[in-house]
N, C-alpha and C positions, 0 to 999 in steps of 0.2 A: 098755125104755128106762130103768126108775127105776131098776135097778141101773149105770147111767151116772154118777149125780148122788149125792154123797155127802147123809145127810140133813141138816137143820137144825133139832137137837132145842130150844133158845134161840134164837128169832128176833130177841131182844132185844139178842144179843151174836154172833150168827152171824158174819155178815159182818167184825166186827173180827179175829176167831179164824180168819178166812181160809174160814168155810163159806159154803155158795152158797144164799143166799139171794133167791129172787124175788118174792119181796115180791106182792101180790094178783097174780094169773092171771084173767084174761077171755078166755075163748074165742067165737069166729064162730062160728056153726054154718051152714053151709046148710039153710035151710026155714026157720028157729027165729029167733023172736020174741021180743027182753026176756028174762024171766024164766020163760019155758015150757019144760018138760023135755024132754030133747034124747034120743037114742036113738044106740045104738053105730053104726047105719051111717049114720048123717048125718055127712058131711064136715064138719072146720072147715076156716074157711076163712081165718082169723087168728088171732092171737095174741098178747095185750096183755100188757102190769106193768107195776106201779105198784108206786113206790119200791122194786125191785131193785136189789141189787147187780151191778155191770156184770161181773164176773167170771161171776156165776150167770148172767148171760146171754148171754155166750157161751158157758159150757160148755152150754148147754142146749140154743142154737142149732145146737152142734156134733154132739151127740148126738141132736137132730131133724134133720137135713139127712141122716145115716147114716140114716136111716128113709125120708125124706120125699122125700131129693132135694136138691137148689140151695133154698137162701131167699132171699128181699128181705127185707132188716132195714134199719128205717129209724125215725128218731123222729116226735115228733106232729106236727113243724112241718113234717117230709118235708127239712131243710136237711141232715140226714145219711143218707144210704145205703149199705149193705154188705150184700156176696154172700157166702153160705156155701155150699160146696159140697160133695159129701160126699168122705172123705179129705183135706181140710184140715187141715191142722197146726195145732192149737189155740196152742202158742208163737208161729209165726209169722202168724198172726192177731190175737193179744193187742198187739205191736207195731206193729198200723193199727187195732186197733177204738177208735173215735171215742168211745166211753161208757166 
């Protein structure tokens, strides 16, 4: 899947230069606690950023869902929701996604 996601070698200037920047990633893991290390066959089971760029987050979501399936994408406060499914049109999703 990283070969989906162009990198972001300046994270300082990524996002203005159109690169996809997702700014901190916190993963859910099934079993896992806080800060205890996690093991490749534990599920996550979500998917956080913090200060992303909304571009890097739907390509990201677009290129998880080709993996993963349909997502629920939704902010903290839960007032926005969006489904990703996989073979969605990145274009034609960029014209409804809310962030």
């Amino acid at each position: 899947m990283t070969s989906d996601l162009s990198g972001c070698p300046d994270p300082a200037t990524c996002a203005s230069v159109g690169g996809l920047d997702l700014g901190e990633v916190s993963l859910g893991v099934e079993g896992a606690d806080g800060d205890q290390p996690v093991k490749l066959d534990q599920a996550v089971t979500d998917i956080g950023f913090r200060k992303p760029a909304s571009s890097a987050v739907l390509a990201a979501t677009v290129a998880l869902a080709s993996q993963a399936g349909p997502l629920l994408v939704f902010d903290g406060s839960g007032e926005h929701v969006f489904v990703v499914s996989p073979g969605d049109d990145p274009t034609h999703l960029a014209q409804h996604w809310p962030w």
